[in-house]
C-alpha positions in Angstrom: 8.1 12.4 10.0 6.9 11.5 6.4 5.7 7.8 6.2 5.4 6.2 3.0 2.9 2.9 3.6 2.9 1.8 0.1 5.8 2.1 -2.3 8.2 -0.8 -4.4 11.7 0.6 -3.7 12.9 -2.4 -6.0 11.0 -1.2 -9.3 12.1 2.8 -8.6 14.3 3.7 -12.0 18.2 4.6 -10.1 18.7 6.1 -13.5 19.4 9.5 -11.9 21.1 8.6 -9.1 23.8 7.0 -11.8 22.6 3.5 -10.3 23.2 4.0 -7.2 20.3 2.8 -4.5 22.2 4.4 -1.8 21.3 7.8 -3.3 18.5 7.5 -4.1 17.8 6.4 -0.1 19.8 9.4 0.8 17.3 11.5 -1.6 14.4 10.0 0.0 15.8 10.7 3.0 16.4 14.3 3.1 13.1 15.4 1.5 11.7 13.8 5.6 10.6 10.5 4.8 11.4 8.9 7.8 10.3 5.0 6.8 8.9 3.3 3.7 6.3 -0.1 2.8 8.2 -1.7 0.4 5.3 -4.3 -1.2 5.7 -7.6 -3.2 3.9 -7.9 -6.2 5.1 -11.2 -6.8 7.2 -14.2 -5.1 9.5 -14.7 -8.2 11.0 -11.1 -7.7 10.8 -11.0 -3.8 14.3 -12.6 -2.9 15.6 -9.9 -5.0 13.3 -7.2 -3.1 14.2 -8.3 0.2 18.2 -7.6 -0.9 17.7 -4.6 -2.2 16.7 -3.1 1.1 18.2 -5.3 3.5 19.8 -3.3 5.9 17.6 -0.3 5.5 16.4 0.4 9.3 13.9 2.9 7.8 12.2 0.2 5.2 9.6 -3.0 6.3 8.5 -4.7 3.3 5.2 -7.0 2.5 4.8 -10.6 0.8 2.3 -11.1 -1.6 0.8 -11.5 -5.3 -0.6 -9.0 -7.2 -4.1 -10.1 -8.8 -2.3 -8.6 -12.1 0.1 -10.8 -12.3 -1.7 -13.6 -13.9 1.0 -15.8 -14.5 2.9 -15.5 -11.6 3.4 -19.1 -9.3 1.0 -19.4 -7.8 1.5 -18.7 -3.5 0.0 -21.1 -1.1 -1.2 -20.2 2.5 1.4 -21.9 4.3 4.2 -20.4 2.0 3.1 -17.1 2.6 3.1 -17.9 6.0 6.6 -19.5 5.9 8.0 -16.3 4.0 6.3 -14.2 6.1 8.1 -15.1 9.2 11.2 -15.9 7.6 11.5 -12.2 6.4 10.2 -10.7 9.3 7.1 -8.9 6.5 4.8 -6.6 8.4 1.7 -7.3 6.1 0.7 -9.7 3.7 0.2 -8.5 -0.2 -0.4 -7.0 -2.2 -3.7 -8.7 -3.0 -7.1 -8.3 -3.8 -9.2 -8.2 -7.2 -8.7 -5.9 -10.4 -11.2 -6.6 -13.0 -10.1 -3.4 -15.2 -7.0 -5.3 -16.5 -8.8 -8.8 -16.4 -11.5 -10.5 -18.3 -13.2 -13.8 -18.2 -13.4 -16.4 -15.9 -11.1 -14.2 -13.0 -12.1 -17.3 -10.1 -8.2 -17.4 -9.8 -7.9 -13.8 -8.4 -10.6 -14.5 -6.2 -9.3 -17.6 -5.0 -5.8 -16.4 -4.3 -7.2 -13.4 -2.8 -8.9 -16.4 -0.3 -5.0 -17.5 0.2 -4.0 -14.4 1.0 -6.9 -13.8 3.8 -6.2 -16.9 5.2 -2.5 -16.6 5.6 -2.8 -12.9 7.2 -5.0 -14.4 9.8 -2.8 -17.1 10.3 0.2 -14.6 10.3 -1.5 -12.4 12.7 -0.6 -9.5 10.0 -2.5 -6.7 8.4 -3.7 -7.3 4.7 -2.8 -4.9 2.2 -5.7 -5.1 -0.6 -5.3 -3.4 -4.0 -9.0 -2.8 -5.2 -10.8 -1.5 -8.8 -13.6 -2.0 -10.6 -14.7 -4.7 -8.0 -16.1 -3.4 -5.5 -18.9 -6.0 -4.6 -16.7 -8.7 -4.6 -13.9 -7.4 -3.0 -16.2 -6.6 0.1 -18.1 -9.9 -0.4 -15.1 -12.3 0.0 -13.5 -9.7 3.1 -16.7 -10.7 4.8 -17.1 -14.1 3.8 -13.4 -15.0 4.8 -13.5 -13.1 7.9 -10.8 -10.6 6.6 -11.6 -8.0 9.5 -9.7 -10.8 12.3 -6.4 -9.8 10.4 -7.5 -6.2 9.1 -5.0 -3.9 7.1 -5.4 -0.9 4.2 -7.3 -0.1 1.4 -4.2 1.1 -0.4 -3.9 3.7 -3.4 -8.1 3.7 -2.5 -10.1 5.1 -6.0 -13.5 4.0 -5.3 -16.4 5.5 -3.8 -17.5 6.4 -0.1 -19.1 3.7 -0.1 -16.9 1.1 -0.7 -14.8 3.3 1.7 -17.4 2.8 4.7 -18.0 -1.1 4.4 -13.9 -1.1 4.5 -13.9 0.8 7.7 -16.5 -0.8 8.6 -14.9 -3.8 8.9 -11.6 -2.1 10.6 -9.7 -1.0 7.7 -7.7 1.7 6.8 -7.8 3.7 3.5 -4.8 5.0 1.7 -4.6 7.9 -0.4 -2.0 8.3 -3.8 -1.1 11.0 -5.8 -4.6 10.1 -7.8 -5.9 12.3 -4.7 -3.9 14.9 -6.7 -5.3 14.7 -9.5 -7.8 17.4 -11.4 -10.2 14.9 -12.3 -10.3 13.4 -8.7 -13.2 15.3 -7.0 -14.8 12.2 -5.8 -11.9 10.9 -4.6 -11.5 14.0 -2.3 -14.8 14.0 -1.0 -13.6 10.3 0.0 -10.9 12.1 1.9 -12.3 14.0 3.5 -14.6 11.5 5.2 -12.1 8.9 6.1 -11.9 8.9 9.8 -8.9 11.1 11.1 -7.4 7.6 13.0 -8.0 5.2 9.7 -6.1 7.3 6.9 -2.7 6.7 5.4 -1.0 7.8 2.7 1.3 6.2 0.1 2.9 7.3 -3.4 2.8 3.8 -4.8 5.8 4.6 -6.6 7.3 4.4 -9.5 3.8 4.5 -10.5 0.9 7.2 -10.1 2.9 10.5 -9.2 1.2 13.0 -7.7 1.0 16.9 -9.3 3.3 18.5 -10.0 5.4 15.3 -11.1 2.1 13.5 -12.8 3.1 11.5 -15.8 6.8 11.0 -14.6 8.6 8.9 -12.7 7.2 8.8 -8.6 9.3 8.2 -5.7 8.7 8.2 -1.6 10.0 11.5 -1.5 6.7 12.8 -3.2 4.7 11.6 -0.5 4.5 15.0 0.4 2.3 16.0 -1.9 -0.1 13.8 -1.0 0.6 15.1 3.0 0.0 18.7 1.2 -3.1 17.9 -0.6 -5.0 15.6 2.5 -4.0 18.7 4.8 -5.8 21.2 2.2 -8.1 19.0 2.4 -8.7 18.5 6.1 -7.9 22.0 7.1 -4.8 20.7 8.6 -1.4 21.5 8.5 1.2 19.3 6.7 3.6 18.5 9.1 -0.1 17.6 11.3 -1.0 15.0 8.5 2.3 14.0 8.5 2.3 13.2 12.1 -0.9 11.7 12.2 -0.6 9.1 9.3 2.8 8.5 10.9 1.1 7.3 14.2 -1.7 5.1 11.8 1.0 3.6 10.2 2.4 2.7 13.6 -0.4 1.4 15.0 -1.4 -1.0 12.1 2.0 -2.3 11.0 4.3 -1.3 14.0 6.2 1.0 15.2 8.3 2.6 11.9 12.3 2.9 12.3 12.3 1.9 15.4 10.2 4.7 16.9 
């Protein structure tokens, strides 16, 4: 079973599926994805996240704020908390720093990347952290706030090994896109190749970042196995043993997926 641990079912284009979410489940479906992160990005769209896929056995979704959305409301620890439960989220975020799309004073990302430590170790639930061009501080504040009690993934990871090592270092996982695809992505491969067998997952981020052959079009979950295909190349495995054993990582850092 193909496990998608990063996707936003609510932004994917139903265009092609005449509008029809339904299908495009049933698509997702058939090509073996057996369950699907859907992650907030921000608290003004999540009531309208959690509908979408309420009622989808196969699809655990997050709360969080994105640190590109600059002027989203501002979330508080104890309403993450509150939503959190309320929702029955397996992971707090997105959340984290991005100084590639930010300039000047950014001590607001930093400080609601604070709230959302805070809340997952109140929460008891993993952290999902979206990290680039930040490197230091990113690891800095996981330290300083004691971001390994709650733990989580270094989703769509693009940074070096070692960024990669302090992260598992501190009990994290590290997620690999379709940017592990990619033809400029050597690096990143080496990266993936060194991840620990037992920390790796792997996501499609969808709509965004679609892995060869689809790159530069839409994504979906169902391209997740291209990123299966490229980590087993990778890894000497097979794809259905990659697709096992990110299956199992997912399980054992957000809970057992569709039931299983």
């Amino acid at each position: 079973m193909l496990v998608d641990s990063h996707c936003h079912l609510d932004r994917v284009d139903l265009t092609p599926y005449a509008g029809r979410f339904d299908a495009l489940m049933q698509a997702i479906r058939a090509a073996g994805v057996g369950h699907m992160l859907c992650v907030c990005i921000d608290l003004e769209d999540f009531d309208a996240m959690r509908t979408r896929v309420a009622g989808q056995p196969d699809v655990s979704i997050s709360v969080g704020v994105h640190p590109n959305e600059r002027d989203a409301r501002e979330p508080t620890v104890e309403e993450l908390v509150r939503l959190a439960a309320e929702s029955g989220a397996v992971a707090i975020g997105e959340t984290g720093l991005d100084y590639h799309y930010n300039q000047g004073d950014l001590e607001w990302q930093r400080e609601r990347f604070r709230v959302h430590i805070d809340a997952a170790r109140r929460s008891a639930l993993p952290l999902i952290i979206h990290t680039r061009d930040a490197r230091e501080d990113t690891i800095a504040i996981m330290r300083e706030t004691g971001a390994d009690a709650a733990g989580g993934v270094m989703h769509c990871f693009t940074e070096t090994w070692d960024m990669a090592r302090q992260a598992l270092d501190l009990g994290f996982y590290i997620s690999f896109s379709g940017i592990v695809t990619f033809r400029n992505a050597e690096a990143l491969r080496d990266v993936a190749r060194r991840v620990p067998p037992e920390r790796l997952l792997i996501e499609t981020d969808s709509p965004y970042l679609a892995p060869m052959p689809h790159r530069g079009k839409r994504n979906e979950p169902r391209f997740v196995v291209h990123v299966a295909e490229k980590i087993a190349e990778l890894r000497g495995m097979t794809t259905a043993a990659v697709a096992e054993l990110t299956a199992q990582n997912y399980a054992a850092l957000f809970g057992a997926p569709n039931g299983h």
